[in-house]
N, C-alpha and C positions, 0 to 999 in steps of 0.2 A: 460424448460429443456427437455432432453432427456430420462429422466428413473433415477431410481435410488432413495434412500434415505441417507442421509450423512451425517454427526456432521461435523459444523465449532468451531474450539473451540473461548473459549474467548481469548482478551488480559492480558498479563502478570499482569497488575492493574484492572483488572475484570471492566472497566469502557464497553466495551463490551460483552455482556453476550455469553456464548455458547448457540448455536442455533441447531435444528435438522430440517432440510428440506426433503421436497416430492417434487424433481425435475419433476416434474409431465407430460408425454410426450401428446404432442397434441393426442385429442382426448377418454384421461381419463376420467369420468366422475363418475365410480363408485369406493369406498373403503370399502370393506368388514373390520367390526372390530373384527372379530375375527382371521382375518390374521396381524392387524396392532398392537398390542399389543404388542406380541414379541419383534417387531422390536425398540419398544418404550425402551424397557430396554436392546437392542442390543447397542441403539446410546443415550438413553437418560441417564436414571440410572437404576440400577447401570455401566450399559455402558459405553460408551464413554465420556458421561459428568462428571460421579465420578473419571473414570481412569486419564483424564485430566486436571480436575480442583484442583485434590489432586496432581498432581505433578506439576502442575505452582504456590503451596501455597507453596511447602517441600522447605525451604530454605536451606538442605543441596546438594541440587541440583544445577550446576551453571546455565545460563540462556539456553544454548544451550540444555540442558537434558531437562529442565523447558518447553521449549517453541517449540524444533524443532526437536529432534530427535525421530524417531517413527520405531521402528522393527514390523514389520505386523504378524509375531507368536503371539507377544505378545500382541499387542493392540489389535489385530483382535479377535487373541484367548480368551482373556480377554472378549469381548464384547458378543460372543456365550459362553462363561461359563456363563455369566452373565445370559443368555437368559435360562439356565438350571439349573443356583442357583435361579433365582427368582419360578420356579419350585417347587425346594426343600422347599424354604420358603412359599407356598402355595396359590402364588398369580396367576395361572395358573389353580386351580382344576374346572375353568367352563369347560365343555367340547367343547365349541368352543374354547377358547382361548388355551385348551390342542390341541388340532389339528392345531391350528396355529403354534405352535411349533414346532409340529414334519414336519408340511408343510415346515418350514423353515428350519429344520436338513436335509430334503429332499432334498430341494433347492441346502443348502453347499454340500454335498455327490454325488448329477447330476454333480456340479462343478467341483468338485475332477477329476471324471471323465472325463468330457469334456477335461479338462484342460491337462490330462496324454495321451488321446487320441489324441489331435488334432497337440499337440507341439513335441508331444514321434513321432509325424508318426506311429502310431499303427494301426492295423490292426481292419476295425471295427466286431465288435462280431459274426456277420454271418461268416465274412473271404471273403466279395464281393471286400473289394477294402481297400483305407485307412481314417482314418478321415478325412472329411473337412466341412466346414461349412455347405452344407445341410445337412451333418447328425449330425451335433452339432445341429443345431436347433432341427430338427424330436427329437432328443433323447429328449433336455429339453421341446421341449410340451409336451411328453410322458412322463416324469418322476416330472413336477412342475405344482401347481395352478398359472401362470401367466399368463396376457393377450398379445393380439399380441405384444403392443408398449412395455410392459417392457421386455416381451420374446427379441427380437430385441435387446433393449440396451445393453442386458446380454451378448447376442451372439458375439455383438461387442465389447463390455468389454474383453472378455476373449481371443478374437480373437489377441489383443494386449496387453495381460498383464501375458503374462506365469510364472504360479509359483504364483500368489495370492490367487487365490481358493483354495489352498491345503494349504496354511496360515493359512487359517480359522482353518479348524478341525482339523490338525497338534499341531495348537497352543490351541485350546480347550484340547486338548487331556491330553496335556504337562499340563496345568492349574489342570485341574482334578487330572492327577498323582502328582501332586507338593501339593497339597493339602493333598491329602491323606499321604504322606509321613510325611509332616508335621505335621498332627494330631497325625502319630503314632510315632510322637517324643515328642509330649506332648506337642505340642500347639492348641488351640481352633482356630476355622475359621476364627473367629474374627479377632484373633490376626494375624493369617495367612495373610488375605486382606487385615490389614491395613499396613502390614510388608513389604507385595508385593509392592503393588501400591507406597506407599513410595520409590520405589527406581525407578521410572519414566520406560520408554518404554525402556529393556535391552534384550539380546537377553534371552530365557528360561533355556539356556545351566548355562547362569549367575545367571540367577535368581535362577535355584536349587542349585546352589556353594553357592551363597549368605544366602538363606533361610535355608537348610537343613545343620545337622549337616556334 
């Protein structure tokens, strides 16, 4: 591969199971674990393996919500709260694996950036000229723990995909306030995330009509 980590899911009769992959770009060789941990409960669980495998079981789902339909707020979002409730639940307190974390809220946030910068035609932060890709790169060595080859993939990731980087923490965000609303209606987390995920990949705008009074 070329960089990257990413959830295939399973089939609709689980005869193929979900999978999480390290598209691993020539010339990797090391993986620090106190950076991979995170990412594990970004795309494994309660990640993307819980959020997808609980809506290809919800049979009040028809097959298209079940199996294809994916709003990136929400999945995305879903997968970074995950990476900050398993936090809350205290699976995070080694302090490598706590800097992993926040390496990777890092990550999302440099993103945000790049991504407003380079699409907006914004003006870069000295006021020298406008965003473009050498100074998308410069900014993400300077603001992430990556190496050359995954640096690279990111760069060209975002270079053609305007408006996904801001998915992420848009949709964390959204995840967060929806929650807290929810408790202070007088339901437990619990019952919050199983109420969510239950109603498959929807946009957030729905999911708070749906969930909250």
């Amino acid at each position: 591969g070329t960089g990257g980590i990413f959830y295939t899911q399973p089939t609709e009769d689980f005869s193929r199971p979900g999978r999480m992959w390290w598209s691993v770009p020539a010339g990797q060789e090391i993986f620090h674990t106190w950076q991979e941990l995170t990412t594990v409960h970004h795309e494994g669980a309660p990640g993307h393996h819980l959020q997808i495998g609980l809506a290809l079981m919800e049979p009040n789902l028809n097959s298209w919500r079940r199996n294809a339909c994916w709003n990136s707020g929400h999945g995305e979002g879903w997968a970074l709260y995950a990476e900050a409730l398993m936090a809350e639940l205290g699976y995070m307190d080694d302090p490598g694996y706590r800097m992993g974390l926040l390496d990777s809220q890092r990550l999302r946030a440099a993103r945000v950036v790049v991504d407003i910068g380079l699409h907006l035609g914004k003006k870069m932060p000295d006021g020298s000229g406008i965003w473009d890709k050498a100074h998308m790169k410069s900014f993400m060595r300077e603001n992430t723990a990556m190496d050359d080859a995954n640096l690279a993939f990111e760069v060209n990731r975002y270079l053609g995909w305007p408006g996904q980087a801001p998915s992420y923490a848009i949709g964390e965000r959204l995840w967060h306030k929806t929650r807290d609303d929810a408790v202070a209606q007088g339901m437990t987390p619990r019952e919050f995330h199983s109420e969510a995920l239950a109603l498959g990949s929807i946009p957030m705008s729905i999911l708070r009509e749906t969930i909250l009074d």
